[in-house]
C-alpha positions as CSV (number, residue, x, y, z in Angstrom):
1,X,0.0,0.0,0.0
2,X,1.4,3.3,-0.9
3,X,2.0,6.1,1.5
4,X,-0.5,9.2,1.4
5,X,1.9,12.4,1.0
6,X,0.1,15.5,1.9
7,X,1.6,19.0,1.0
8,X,0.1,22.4,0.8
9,X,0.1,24.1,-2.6
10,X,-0.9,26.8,-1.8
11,X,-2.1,29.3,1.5
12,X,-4.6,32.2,1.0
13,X,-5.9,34.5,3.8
14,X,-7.7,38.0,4.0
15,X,-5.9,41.1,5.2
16,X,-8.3,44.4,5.3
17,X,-9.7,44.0,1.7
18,X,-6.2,42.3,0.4
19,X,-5.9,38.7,-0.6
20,X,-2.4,37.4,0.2
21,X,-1.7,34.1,-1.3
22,X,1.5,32.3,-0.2
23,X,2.9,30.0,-3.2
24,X,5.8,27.6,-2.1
25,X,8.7,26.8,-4.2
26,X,7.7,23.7,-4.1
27,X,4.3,23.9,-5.9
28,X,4.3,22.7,-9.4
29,X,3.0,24.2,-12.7
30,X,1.0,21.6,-12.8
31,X,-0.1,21.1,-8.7
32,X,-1.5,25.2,-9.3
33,X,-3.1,25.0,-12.4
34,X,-5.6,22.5,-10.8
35,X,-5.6,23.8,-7.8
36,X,-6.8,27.0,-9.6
37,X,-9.3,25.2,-12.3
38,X,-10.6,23.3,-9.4
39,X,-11.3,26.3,-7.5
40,X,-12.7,28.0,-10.8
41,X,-14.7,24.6,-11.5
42,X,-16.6,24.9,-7.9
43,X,-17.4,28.7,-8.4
44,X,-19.3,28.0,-11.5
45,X,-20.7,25.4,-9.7
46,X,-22.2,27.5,-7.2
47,X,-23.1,29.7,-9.7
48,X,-24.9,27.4,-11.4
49,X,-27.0,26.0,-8.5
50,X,-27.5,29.8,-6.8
51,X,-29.1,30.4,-10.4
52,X,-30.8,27.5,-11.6
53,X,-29.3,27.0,-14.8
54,X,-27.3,24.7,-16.5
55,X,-23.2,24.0,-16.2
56,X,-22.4,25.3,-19.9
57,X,-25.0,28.4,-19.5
58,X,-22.7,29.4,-16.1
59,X,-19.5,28.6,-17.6
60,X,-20.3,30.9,-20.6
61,X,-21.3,34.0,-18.2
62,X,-18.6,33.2,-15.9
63,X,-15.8,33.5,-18.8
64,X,-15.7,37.1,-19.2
65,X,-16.1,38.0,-15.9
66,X,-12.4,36.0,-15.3
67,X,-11.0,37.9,-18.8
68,X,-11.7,40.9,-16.6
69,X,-10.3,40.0,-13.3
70,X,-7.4,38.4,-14.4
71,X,-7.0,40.9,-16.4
72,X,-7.1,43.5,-13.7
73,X,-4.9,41.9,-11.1
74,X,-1.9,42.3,-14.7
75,X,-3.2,45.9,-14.3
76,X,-2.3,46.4,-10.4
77,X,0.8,45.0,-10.8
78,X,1.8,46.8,-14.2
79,X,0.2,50.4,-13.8
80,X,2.7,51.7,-16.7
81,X,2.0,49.1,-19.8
82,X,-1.0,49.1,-21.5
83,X,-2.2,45.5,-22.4
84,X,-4.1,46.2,-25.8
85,X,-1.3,48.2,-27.2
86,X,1.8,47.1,-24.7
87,X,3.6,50.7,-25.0
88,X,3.8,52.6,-21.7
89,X,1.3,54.9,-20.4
90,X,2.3,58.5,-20.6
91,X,3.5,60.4,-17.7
């Protein structure tokens, strides 16, 4: 029988309004992106259920709203490059 290994992947906690989310060197590519899908997976999910429709309908809405947040947490961490155009803002 093999032995269970258990490791955390990842650690998360609220500070004030801030997220903080602890990463160890020792998490794989792989380990976070289903750590991350998984977490995604279980949102729409919710979604889903909270508005009684269908997996694919949820998964569709849900998609953009991702784009966006993803999208801004680039923005927070590069307030001087502009995504669409990926030039500098002006001073």
């Amino acid at each position: 029988m093999s032995e269970v290994t258990k490791r955390t992947l990842l650690n998360a906690r609220m500070i004030n309004d801030n997220v903080h989310i602890k990463i160890p060197n020792t998490t794989t590519e792989q380990e976070l992106s289903f750590v991350i899908s998984r977490t995604i997976y279980s949102m729409v999910v919710v979604y889903a259920e909270e508005n009684h429709i269908p997996f694919d309908k949820a998964l569709e809405l849900y998609m953009p709203a991702i784009y966006a947040d993803v999208g801004r947490q680039y923005d927070m961490e590069h307030p001087n490059v502009y995504r669409h155009h990926g030039s500098r803002k002006p001073r």
